[in-house]
KEVEX-79852 format. One line per 2 residues: number of its first residue (from 1); their letters; for each residue x, y, z of N, C-alpha, C, O. Coordinates in pm, 1 decimal, padded with zeros to 6 digits. Layout:
KEVEX-79852
NUM> A> X Y Z X Y Z X Y Z X Y Z; ...
This chain:
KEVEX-79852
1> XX> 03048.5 00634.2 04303.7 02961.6 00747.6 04296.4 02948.2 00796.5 04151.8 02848.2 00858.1 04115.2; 03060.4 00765.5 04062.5 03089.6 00830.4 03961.3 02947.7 00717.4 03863.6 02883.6 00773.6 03774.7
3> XX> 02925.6 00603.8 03888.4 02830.0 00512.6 03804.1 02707.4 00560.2 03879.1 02603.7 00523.8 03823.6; 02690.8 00625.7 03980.8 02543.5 00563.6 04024.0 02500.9 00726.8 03965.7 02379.1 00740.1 03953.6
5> XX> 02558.8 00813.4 03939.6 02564.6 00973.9 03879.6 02534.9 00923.8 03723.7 02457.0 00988.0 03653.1; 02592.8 00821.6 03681.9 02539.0 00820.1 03534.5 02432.2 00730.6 03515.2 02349.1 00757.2 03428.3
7> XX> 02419.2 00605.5 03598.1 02303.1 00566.4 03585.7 02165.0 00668.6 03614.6 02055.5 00642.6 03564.6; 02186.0 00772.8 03691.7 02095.6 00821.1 03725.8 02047.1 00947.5 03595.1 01942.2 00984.1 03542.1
9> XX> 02169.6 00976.2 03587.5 02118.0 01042.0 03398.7 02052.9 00988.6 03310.3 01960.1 01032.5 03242.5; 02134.1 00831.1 03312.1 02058.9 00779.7 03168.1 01934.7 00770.7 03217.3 01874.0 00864.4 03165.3
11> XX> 01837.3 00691.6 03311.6 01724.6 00698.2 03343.3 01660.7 00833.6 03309.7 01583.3 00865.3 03219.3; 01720.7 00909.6 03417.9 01610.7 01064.7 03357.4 01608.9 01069.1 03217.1 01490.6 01070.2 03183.0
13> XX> 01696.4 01072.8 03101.8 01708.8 01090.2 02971.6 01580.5 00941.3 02943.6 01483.2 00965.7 02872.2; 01589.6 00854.1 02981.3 01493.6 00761.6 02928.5 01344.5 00846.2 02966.5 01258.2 00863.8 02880.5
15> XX> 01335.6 00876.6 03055.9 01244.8 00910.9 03113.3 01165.7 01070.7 03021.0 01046.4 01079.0 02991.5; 01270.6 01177.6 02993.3 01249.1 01262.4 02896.4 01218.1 01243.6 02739.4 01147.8 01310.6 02663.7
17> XX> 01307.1 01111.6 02714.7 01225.8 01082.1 02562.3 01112.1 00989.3 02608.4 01002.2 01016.5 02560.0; 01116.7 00905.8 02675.9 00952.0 00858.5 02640.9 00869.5 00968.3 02668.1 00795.9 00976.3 02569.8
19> XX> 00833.9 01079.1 02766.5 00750.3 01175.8 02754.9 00726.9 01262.3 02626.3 00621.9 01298.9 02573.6; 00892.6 01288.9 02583.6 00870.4 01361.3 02435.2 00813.2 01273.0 02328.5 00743.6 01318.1 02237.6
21> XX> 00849.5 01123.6 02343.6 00769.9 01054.2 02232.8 00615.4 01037.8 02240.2 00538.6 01036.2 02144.0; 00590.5 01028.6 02343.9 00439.0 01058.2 02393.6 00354.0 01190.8 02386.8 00234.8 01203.3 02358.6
23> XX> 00448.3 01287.5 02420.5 00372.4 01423.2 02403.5 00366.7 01446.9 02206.4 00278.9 01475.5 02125.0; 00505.7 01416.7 02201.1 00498.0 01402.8 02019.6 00381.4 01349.5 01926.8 00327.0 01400.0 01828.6
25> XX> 00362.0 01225.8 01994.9 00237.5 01157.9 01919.4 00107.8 01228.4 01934.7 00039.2 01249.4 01834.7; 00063.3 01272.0 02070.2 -00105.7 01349.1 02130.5 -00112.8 01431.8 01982.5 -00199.5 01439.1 01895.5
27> XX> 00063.3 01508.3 02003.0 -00034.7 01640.4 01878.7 -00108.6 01603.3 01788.3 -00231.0 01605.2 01776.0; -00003.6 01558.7 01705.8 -00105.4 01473.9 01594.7 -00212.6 01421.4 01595.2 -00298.5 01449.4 01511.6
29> XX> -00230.9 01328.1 01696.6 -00359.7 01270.6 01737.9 -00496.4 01367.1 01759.4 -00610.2 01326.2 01736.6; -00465.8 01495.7 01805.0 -00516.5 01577.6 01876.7 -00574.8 01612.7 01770.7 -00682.8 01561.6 01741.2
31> XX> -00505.6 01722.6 01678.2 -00521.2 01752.9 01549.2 -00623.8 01647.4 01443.5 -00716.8 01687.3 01373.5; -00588.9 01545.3 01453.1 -00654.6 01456.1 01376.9 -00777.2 01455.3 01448.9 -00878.4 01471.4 01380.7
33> XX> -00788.3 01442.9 01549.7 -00992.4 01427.5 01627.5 -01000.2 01532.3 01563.2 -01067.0 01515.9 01461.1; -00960.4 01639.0 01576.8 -01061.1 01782.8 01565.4 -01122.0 01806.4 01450.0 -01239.2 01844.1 01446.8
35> XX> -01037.6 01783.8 01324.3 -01000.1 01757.6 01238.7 -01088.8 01689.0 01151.4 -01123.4 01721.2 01037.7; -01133.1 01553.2 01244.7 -01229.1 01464.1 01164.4 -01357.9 01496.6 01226.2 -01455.6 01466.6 01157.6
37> XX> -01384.4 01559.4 01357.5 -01480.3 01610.2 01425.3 -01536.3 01768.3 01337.7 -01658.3 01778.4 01325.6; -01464.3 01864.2 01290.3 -01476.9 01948.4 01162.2 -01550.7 01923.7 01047.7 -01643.8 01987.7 00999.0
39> XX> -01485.5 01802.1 01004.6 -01553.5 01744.3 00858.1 -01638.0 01689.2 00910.7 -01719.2 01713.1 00821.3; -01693.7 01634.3 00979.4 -01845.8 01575.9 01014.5 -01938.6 01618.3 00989.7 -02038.5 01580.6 00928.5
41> XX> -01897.1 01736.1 01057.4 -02008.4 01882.4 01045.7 -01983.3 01976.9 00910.4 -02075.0 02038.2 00855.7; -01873.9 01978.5 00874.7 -01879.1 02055.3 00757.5 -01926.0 01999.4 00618.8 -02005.8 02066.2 00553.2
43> XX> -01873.0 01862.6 00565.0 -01910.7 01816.0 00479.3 -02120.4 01786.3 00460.6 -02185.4 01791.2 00356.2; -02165.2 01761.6 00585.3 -02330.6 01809.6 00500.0 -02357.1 01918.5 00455.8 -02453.5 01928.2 00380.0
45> XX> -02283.1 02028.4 00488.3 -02322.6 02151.6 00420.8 -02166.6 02202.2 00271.1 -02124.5 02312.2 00235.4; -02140.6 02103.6 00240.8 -02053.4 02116.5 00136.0 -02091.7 02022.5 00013.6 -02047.0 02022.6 -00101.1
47> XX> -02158.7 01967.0 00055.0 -02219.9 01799.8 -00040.5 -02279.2 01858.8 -00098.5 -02214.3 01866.3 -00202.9; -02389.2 01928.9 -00114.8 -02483.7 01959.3 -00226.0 -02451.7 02065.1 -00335.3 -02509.1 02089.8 -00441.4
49> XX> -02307.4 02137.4 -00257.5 -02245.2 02210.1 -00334.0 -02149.2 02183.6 -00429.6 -02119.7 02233.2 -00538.3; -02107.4 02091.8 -00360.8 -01995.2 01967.3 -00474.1 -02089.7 01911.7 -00594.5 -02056.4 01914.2 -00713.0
51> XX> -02208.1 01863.0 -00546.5 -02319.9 01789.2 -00664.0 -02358.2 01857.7 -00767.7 -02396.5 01816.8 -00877.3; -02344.9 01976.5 -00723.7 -02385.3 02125.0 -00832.4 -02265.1 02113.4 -00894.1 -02270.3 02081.9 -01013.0
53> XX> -02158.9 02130.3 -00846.0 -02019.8 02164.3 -00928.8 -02039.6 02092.3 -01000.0 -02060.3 02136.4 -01113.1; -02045.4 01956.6 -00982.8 -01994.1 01840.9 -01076.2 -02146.7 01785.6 -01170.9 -02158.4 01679.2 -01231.7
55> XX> -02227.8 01872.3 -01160.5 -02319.4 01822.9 -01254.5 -02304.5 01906.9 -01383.8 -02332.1 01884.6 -01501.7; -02243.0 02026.0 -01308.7 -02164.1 02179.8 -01478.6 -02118.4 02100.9 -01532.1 -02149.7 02062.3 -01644.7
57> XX> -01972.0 02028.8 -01412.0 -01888.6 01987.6 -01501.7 -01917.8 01931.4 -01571.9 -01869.1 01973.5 -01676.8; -01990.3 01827.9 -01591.0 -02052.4 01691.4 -01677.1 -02176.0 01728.2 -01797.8 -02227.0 01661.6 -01887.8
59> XX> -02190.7 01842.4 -01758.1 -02286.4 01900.0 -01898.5 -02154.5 01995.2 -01991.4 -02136.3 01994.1 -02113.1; -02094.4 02054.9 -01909.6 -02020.6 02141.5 -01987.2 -01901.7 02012.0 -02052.7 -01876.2 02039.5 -02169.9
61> XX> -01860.5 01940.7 -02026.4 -01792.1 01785.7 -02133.3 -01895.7 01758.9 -02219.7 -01893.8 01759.6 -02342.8; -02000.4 01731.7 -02132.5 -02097.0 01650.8 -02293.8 -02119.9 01748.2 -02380.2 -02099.3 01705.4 -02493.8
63> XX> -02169.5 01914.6 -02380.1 -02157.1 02018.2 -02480.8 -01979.3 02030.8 -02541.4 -01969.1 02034.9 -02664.0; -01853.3 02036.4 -02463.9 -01781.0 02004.7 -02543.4 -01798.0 01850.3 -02610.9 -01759.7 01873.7 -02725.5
65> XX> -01822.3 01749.3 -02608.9 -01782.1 01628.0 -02673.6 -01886.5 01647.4 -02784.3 -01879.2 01593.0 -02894.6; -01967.6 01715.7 -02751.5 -02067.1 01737.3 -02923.7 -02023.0 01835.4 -02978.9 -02085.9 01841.9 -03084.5
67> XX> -01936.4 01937.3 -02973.0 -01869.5 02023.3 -03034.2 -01800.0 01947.0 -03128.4 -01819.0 01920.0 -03247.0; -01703.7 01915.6 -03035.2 -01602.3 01848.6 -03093.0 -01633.4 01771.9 -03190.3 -01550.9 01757.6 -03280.5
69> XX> -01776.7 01694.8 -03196.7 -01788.1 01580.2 -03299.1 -01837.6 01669.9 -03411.9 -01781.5 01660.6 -03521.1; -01932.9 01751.9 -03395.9 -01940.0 01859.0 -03470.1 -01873.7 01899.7 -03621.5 -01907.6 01907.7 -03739.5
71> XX> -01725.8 01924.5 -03512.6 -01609.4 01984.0 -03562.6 -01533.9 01844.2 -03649.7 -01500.6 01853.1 -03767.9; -01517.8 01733.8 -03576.9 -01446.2 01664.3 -03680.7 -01514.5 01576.3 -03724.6 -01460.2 01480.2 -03779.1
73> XX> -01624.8 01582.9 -03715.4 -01662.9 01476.7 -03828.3 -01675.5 01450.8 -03920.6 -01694.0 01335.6 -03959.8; -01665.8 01616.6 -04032.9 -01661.9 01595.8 -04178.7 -01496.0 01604.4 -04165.1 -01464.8 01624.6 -04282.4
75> XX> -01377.8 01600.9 -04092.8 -01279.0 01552.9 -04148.5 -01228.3 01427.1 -04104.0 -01114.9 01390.1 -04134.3; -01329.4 01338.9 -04012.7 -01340.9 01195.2 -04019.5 -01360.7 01145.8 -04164.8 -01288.8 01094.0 -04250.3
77> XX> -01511.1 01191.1 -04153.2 -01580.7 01156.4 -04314.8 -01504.6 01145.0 -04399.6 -01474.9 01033.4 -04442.0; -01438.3 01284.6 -04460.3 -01356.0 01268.2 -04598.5 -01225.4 01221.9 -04574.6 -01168.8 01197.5 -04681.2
79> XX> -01149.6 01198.5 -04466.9 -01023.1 01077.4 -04475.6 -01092.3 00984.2 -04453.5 -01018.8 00952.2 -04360.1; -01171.5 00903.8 -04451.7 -01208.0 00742.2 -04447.6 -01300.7 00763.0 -04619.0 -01333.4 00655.5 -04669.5
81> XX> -01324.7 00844.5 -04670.2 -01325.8 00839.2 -04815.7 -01256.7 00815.7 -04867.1 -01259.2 00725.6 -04950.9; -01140.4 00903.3 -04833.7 -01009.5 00959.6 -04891.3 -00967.1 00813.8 -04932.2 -00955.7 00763.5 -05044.0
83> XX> -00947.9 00763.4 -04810.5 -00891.1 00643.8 -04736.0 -00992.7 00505.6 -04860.9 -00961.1 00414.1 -04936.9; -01066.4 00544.3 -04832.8 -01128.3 00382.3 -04919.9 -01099.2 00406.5 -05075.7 -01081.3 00307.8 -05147.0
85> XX> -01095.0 00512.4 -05120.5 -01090.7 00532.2 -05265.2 -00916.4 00466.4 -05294.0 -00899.8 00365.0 -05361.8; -00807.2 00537.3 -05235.3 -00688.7 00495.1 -05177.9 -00722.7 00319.5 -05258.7 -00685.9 00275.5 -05367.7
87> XX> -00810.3 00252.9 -05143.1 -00757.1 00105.4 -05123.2 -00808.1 00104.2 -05258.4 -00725.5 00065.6 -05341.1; -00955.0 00145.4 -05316.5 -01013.9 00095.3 -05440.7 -00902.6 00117.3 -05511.8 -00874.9 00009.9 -05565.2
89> XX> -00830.1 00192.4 -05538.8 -00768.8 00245.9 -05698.5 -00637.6 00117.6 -05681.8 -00608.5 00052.4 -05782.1; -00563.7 00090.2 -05545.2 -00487.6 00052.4 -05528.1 -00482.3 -00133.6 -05587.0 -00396.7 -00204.5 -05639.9
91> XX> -00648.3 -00155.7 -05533.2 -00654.2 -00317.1 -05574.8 -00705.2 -00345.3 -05709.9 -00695.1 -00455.5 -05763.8; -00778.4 -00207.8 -05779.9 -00801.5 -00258.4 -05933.8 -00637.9 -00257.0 -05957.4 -00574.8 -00359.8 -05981.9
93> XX> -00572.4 -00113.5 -05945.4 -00457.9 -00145.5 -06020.6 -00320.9 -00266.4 -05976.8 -00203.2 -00274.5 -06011.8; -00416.7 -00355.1 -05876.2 -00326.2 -00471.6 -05892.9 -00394.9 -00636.5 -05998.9 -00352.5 -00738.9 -06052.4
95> XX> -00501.1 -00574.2 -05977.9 -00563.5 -00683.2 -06123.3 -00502.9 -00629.1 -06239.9 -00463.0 -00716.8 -06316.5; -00490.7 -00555.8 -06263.6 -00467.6 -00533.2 -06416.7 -00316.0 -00599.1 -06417.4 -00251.6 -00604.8 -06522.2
């Protein structure tokens, strides 16, 4: 009596985790339809708003990247002067 009392536990216990592993998984699952059923519908009315964002963004870089060149290009300019006069003085004064 004492085995057929524990066989009969372990079964129910089998029987309680596969339901909990099963009920465990739906949520998620559940969550995930709704989830992707949400964005279906939400993303056409978010798209044209994203296209706006990201067209600022991409003007407001190209007005910085012409700033910027703006800004360093006369101290490009005069170190690559700097810089060639450097090599000139350096290779007459190895002829002599």
């Amino acid at each position: 009596m004492h085995q057929s009392t524990l066989s009969a536990g372990r079964d129910l216990s089998l029987i309680v985790l596969t339901l909990e592993i099963v009920v465990l998984g739906l949520v998620p699952g559940i969550i995930l339809y709704y989830t992707t059923r949400w964005l279906s519908g939400f993303l056409p009315e978010v798209t044209p708003f994203l296209r706006s964002i990201t067209a600022r963004v991409r003007t407001v870089e190209q007005q910085g990247k012409a700033i910027m060149l703006k800004i360093a290009m006369p101290f490009v300019l005069l170190h690559s002067i700097a810089t060639g006069m450097d090599e000139t003085v350096s290779v007459i004064l190895r002829r002599r």
